[in-house]
C-alpha positions in Angstrom: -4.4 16.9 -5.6 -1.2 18.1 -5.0 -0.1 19.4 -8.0 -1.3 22.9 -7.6 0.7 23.0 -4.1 3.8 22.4 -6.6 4.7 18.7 -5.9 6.4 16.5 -8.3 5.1 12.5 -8.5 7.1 9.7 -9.3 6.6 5.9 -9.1 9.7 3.8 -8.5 9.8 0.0 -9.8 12.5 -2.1 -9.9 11.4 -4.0 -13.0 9.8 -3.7 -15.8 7.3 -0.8 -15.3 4.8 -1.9 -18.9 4.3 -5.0 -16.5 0.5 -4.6 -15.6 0.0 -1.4 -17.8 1.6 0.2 -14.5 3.8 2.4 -16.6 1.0 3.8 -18.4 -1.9 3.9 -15.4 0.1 5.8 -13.0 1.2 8.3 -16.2 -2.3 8.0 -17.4 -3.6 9.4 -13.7 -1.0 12.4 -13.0 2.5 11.2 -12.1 4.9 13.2 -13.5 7.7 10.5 -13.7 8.5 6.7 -13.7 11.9 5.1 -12.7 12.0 1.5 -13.6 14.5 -1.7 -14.5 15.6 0.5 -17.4 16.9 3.3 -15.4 19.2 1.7 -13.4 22.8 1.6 -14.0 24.6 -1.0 -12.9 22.5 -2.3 -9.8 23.9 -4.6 -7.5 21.7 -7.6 -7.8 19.1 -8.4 -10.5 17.0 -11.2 -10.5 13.6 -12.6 -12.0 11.6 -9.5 -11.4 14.0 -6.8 -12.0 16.9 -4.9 -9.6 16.4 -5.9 -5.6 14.7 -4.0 -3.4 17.8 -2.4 -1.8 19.0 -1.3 -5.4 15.7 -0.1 -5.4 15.3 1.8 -2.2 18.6 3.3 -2.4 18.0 5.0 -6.0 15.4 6.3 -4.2 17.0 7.7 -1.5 19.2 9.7 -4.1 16.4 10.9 -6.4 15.1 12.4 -2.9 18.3 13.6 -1.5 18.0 16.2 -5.1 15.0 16.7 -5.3 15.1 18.2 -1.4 18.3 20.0 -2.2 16.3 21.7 -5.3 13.2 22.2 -2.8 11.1 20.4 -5.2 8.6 19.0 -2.9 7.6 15.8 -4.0 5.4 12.4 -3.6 6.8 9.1 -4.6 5.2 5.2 -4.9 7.9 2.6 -4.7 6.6 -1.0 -5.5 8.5 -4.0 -3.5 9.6 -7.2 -6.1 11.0 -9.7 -4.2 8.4 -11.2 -2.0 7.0 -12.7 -5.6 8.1 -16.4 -6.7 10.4 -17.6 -7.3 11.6 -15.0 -4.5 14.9 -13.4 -5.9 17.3 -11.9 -3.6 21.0 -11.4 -3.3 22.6 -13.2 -0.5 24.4 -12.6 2.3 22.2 -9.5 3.3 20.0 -11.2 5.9 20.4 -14.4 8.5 18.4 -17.0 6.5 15.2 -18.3 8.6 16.7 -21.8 9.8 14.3 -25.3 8.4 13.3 -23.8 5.2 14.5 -22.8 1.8 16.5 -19.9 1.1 14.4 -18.9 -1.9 10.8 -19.1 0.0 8.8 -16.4 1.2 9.0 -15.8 4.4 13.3 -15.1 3.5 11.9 -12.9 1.2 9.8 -11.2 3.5 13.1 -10.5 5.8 14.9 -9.4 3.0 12.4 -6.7 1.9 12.8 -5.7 5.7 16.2 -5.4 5.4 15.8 -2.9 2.5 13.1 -0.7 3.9 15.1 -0.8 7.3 18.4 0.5 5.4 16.4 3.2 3.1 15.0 4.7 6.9 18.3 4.3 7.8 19.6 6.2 4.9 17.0 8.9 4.9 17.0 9.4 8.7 21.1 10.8 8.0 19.6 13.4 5.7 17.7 16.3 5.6 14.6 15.5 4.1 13.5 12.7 6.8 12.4 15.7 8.9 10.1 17.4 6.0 8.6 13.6 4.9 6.1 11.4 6.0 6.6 7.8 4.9 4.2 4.9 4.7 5.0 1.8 4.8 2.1 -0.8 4.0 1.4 -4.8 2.5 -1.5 -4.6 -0.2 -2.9 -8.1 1.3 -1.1 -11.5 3.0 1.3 -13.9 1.2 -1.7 -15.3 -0.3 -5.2 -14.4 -0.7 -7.2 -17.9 -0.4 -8.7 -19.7 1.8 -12.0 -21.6 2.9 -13.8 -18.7 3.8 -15.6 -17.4 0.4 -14.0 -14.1 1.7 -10.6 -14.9 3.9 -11.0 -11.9 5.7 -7.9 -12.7 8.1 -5.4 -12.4 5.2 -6.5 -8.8 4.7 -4.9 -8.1 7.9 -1.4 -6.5 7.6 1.0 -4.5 8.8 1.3 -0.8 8.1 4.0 2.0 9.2 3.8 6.0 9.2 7.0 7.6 10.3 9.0 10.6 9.8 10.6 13.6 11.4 8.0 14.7 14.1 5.8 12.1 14.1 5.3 10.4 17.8 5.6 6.6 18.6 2.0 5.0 18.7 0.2 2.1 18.5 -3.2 1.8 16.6 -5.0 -0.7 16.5 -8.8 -0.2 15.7 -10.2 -1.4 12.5 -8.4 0.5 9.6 -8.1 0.0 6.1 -6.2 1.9 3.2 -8.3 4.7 2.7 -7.8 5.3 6.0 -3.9 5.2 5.5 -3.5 7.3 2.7 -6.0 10.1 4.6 -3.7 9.5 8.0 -0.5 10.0 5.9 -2.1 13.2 3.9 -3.4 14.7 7.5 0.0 14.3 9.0 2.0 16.6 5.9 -0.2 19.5 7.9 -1.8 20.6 4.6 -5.8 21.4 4.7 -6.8 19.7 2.0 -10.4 18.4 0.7 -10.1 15.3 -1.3 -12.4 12.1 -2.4 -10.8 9.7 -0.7 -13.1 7.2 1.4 -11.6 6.9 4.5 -10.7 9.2 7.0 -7.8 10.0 9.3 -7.2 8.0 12.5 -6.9 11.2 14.1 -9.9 12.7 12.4 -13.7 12.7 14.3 -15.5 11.1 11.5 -13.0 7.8 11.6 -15.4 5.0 11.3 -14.3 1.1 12.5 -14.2 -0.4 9.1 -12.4 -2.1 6.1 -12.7 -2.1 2.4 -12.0 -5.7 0.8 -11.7 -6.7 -2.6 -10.9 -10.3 -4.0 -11.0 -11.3 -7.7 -14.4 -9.8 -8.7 -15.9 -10.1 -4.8 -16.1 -7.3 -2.8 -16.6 -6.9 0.8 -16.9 -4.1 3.6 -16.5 -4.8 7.3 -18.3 -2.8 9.9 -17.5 -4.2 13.2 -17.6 -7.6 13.3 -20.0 -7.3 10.5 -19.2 -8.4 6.8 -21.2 -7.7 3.7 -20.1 -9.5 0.3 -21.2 -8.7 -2.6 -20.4 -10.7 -6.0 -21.4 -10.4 -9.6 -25.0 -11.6 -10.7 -25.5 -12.8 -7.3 -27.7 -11.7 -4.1 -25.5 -9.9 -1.7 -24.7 -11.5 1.8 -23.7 -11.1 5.5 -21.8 -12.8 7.9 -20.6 -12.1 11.2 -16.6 -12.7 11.3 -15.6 -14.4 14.5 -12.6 -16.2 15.5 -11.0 -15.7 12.5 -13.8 -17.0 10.8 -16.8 -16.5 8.7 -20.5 -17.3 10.2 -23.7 -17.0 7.9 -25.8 -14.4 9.5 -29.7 -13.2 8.7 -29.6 -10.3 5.6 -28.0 -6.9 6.8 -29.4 -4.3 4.4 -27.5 -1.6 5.7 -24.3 -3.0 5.3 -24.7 -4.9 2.4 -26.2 -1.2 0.5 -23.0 1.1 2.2 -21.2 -2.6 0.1 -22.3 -1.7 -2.9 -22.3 2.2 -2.4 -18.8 2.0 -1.6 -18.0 0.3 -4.8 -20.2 2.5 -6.8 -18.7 5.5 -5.4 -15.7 4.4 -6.0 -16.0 3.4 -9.8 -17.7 6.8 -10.3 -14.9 9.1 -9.0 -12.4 7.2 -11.0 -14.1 7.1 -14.3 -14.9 10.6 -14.4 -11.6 12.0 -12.7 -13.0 13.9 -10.1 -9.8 12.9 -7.7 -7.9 15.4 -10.0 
């Protein structure tokens, strides 16, 4: 989509990019360029899953430092590594959390703070902060299990858009990461048509709901309203309250936009109509 605009892609990973065929999905769908493990000289901490996140971040921060300086405009994925067992990180960057292990995730959690909070820091000195709108987003919780067949409260994260020119706000209506990526395209003040199924959080056709995916289950939330949809099985509804997840009487509606969603979805993809 923003190739003919003259943008260059690249995905930054601080291991081994052929874990998960991610070398060869995001090559295989348009990026111009990968920087992995392999392309790191002499980082300052390597552990289990490949450089820390603040070797990471700040190779980053170089790589766009040039590629502003060349006015190459340019869009960039970096991929955390240390909140994943056995939760590598170098020490002495962050106050450990007191009454639990220094290798545990919540640590890691802090530390991958730490790193994002130095790359804004590092960016913020330079001159592309002002020309770059950065996201900053969780794909799911710690851990995606629970009771519920769905856990639908460990889909709720955090998630960050900041840059130069972009005012302080809170929102918090239902949102999900269609939603984020359309927010993040709206505010780089390009008019642009693209397939993505969400919509802006400043747009008039915003809707109140969230795409969920677990395994090979599927879910959409409307509301308080959630349809699930699994493989060889009837489709379902349930009313999410209290954190929880109530059997409720068949919602067609919801449970067909379910499976239209998921449709849609698999169709743009296989035939590449997002290029």
């Amino acid at each position: 989509m923003l190739k003919p605009l003259g943008y260059h892609s690249l995905f930054i990973y601080g291991g081994e990019s052929r874990f998960d065929n991610m070398r060869g999905w995001f090559l295989g769908n348009g990026f111009d360029e990968v920087i992995d493990q392999s392309k790191f000289i002499d980082p300052e901490f390597t552990g289990t899953w490949g450089v820390s996140d603040e070797d990471m971040v700040l190779r980053a921060h170089q790589k766009f430092k040039k590629l502003h300086e060349q006015k190459q405009p340019f869009a960039a994925v970096m991929f955390s590594t240390s909140n994943h067992s056995p939760f590598d990180f170098p020490q002495g960057k962050i106050d450990l959390i007191e009454g639990i292990p220094e290798k545990s995730e919540l640590n890691a959690i802090k530390y991958a703070d730490h790193a994002i909070g130095r790359f804004i820091e590092e960016a913020k000195k330079e001159p592309y902060y002002n020309d770059t709108v950065f996201v900053v987003v969780a794909d799911h919780n710690i851990r995606v299990r629970g009771s519920d067949m769905l856990p639908v409260k460990l889909y709720h994260i955090p998630g960050m858009i900041l840059g130069g020119g972009i005012d302080a706000e809170k929102i918090d209506r239902l949102t999900t990461q269609p939603d984020v990526l359309a927010t993040a395209l709206d505010l780089t003040g390009q008019d642009l048509n693209y397939p993505v199924l969400g919509h802006s959080v400043y747009s008039d056709q915003k809707k109140d709901l969230v795409l969920m995916q677990f395994n090979d289950t599927y879910a959409l939330r409307i509301g308080n309203k959630v349809a699930v949809l699994r493989p060889e099985k009837e489709a379902l509804t349930f009313v999410y309250q209290e954190q929880k997840m109530l059997p409720a009487e068949h919602d067609e509606e919801i449970e067909k936009k379910a499976l239209a969603f998921i449709l849609t979805m698999n169709h743009l993809y296989e035939k590449r109509l997002y290029k």
